[in-house]
C-alpha positions as CSV (number, residue, x, y, z in Angstrom):
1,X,-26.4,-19.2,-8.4
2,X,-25.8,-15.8,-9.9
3,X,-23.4,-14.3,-11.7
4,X,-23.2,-11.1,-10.2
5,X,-25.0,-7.7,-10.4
6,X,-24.3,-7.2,-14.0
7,X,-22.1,-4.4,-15.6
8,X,-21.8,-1.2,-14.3
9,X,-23.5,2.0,-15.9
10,X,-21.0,3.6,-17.8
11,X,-21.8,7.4,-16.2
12,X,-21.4,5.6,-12.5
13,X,-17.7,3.9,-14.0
14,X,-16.7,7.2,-15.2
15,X,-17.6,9.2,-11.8
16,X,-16.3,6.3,-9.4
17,X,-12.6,6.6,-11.4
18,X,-12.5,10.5,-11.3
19,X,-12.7,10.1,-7.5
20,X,-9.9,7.4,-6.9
21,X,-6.2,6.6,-7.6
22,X,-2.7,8.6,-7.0
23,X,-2.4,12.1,-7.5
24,X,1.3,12.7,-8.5
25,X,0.8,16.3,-7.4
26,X,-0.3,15.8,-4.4
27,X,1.5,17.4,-1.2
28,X,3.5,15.1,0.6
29,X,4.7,15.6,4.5
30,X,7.3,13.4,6.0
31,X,6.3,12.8,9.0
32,X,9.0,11.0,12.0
33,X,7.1,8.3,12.2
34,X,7.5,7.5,8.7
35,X,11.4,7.4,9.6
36,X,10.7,5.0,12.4
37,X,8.9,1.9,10.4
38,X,11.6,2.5,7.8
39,X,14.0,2.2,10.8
40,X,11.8,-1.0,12.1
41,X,11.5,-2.8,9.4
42,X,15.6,-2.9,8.7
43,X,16.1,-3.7,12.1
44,X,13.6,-6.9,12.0
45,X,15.0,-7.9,8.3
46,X,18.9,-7.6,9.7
47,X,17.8,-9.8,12.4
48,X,16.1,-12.4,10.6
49,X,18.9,-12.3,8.3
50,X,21.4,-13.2,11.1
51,X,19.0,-15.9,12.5
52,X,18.9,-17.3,9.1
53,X,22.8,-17.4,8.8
54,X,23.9,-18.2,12.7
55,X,20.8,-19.6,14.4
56,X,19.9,-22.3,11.8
């Protein structure tokens, strides 16, 4: 069995992390749909909430 592929070059670590992660900056758009799997997932936790309390 191996290990693994061994460490990574140091240059490649450095590129591959400039590339990825959250921009803070970034624009945001709000889109309706966005609205409607907020709306969603309420819905579905309300009901499993009144299952849980009436339904046993």
């Amino acid at each position: 069995m191996t290990a693994g592929p061994g460490p990574v070059p140091a240059e490649f670590a450095a590129r591959y992390r400039g590339a990825v992660g959250l921009n803070p900056f970034r624009s945001r758009v709000e889109r309706r749909t966005d609205v409607i799997v907020v709306i969603a997932a309420l819905v579905v936790i309300a009901a499993l909430v009144v299952w849980g309390l009436f339904g046993g």
